[in-house]
N, C-alpha and C positions, 0 to 999 in steps of 0.2 A: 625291205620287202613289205606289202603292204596286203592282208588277208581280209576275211569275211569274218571274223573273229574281231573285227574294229581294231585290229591292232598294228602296230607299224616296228617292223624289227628293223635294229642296227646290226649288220653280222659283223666281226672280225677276223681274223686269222689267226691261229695259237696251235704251235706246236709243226711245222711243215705244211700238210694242204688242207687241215681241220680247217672247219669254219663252226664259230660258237656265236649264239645271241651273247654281243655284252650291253644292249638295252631294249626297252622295248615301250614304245610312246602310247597312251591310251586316251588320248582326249577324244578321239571319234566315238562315236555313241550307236553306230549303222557300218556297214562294212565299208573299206578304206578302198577308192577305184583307182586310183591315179599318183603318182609321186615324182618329182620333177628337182634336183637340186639346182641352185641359184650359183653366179660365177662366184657370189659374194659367201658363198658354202652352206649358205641359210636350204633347207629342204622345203617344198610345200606341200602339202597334201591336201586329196580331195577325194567325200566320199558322197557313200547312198545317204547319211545324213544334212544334203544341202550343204555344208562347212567346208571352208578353206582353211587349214592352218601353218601359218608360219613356225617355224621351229630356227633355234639357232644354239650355238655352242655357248653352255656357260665356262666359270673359269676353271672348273672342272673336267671340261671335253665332252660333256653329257649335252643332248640335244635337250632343249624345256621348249616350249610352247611360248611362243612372244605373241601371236596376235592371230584375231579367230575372226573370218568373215562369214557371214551366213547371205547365204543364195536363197531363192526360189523354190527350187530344182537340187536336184543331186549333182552334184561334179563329175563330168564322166572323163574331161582331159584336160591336166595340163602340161604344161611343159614349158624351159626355160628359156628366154631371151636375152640376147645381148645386152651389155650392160646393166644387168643384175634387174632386168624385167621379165615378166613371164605373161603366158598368156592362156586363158581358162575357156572354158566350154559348158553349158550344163543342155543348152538346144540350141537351134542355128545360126545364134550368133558366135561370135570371138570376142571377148574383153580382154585389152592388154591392161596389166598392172601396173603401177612405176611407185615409187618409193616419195611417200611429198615432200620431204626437203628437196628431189626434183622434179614434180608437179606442175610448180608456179612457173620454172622458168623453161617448160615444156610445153607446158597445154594451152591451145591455140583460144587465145579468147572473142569475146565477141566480135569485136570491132578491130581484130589485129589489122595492120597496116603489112600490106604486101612485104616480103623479106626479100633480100638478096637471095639471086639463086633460082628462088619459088616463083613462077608465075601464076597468075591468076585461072588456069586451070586446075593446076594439082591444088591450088587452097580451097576451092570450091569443089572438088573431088573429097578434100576432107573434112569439108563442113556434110558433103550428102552422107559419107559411107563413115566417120567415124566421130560418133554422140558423146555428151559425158553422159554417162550412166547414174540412176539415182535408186536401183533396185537393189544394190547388196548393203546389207547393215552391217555397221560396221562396232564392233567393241569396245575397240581402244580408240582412243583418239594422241596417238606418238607421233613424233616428226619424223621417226623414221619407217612408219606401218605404212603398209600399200592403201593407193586408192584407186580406184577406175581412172584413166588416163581415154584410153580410146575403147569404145567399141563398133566390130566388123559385122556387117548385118545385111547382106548379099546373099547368103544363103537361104534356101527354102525352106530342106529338111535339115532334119538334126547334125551336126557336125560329128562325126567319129572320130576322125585324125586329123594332124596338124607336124606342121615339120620347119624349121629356121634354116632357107639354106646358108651355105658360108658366104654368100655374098649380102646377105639380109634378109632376102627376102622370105616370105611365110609363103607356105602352101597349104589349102585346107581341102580335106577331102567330107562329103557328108552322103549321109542317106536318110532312105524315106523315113517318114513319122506320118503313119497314119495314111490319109489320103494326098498328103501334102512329096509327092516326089523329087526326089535330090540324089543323081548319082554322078556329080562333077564333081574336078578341082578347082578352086579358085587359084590363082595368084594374085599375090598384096606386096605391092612395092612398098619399101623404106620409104619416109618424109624427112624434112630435117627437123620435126617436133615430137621425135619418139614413137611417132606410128603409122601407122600405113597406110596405103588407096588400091582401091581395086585397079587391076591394070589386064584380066583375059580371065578367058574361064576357059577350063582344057575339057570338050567330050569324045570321051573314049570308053566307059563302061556304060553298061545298062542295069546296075545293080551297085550295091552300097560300096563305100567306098572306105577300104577298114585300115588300110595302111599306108602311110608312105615313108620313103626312104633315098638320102642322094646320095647317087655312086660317086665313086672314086674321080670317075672323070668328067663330073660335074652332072651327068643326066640325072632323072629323079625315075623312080620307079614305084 
């Protein structure tokens, strides 16, 4: 759980339906907005401090803090991606994360040569809509810390929500910032280099867009 106290609790269970803090992380400095765990069980957080922190289990079972990215902006969402990626928010773009020992043999470089599969639309769909990113600083420099993979930059206004359905694909919902109006969803199909391309924009609100969620039988709401 993650409070306006800068702090981020681990609860347990002890003794039937008790639940106790048995830790409690304080690396944010500004209240803590967003928490997102990874398949690979690492947790991220993100707060009003600009900061992203990685956390992971020592040999202990205690989460410590492995790696601290600072933003721009405040972190307002993230949340976890397939194959131990995630992907962050702090205004109307989407940066997906990835881990750089798989980096290199994911991220599309300058001059890649056509791949099986891909044709020369969707690689040009993801040279428009997803950048490397060169705005978050980054701490550590480990073979296993995250670094900017892609970023999604379609949106107007500010991004509020974001959603992985079970087939791949990312949903982002945004709204206004200021004079700048945004009350769509995107959809962002999968690629085969870890990230995504625009493929529709869904409008049906006339106002901010704060949730989304996919049903059971595959609709999203």
């Amino acid at each position: 759980s993650a409070a306006n106290n800068n702090n981020i609790n681990i609860w347990a269970r002890q003794g039937g339906d008790n639940y106790v803090i048995k830790q409690s992380l304080s690396s944010h400095n500004k209240p803590v907005l967003t928490l997102a765990q990874l398949e690979n069980g690492k947790i991220v957080s993100g707060g009003w401090d600009n900061l992203i922190i990685i956390w992971d289990k020592d040999n202990s079972g205690c989460y410590i803090e492995k790696q601290r990215i600072k933003d721009k902006k405040p972190v307002m969402k993230i949340i976890s991606l397939k194959n131990d990626k995630f992907a962050f928010t702090s205004d109307n773009r989407i940066r997906i994360m990835i881990q750089k020992t798989k980096h290199s043999n994911s991220a599309p470089k300058e001059n890649e040569q056509k791949k099986e599969n891909v044709d020369n639309e969707i690689i040009n769909d993801v040279f428009d809509d997803l950048e490397f990113d060169q705005e978050v600083e980054y701490d550590k420099d480990e073979e296993n810390s995250f670094t900017v993979c892609y970023k999604l930059s379609k949106h107007v206004g500010r991004v509020r929500c974001m959603i992985e359905l079970k087939n791949g694909y990312l949903l982002s919902g945004a709204g206004d910032a200021g004079k700048k109006k945004d009350s769509n969803i995107l959809v962002w199909k999968p690629n085969d280099l870890d990230g995504f391309f625009y493929v529709q924009t869904l409008h049906g609100h006339q106002s901010d867009v704060n949730g989304l969620i996919e049903l059971k039988d595959g609709r999203v709401a």
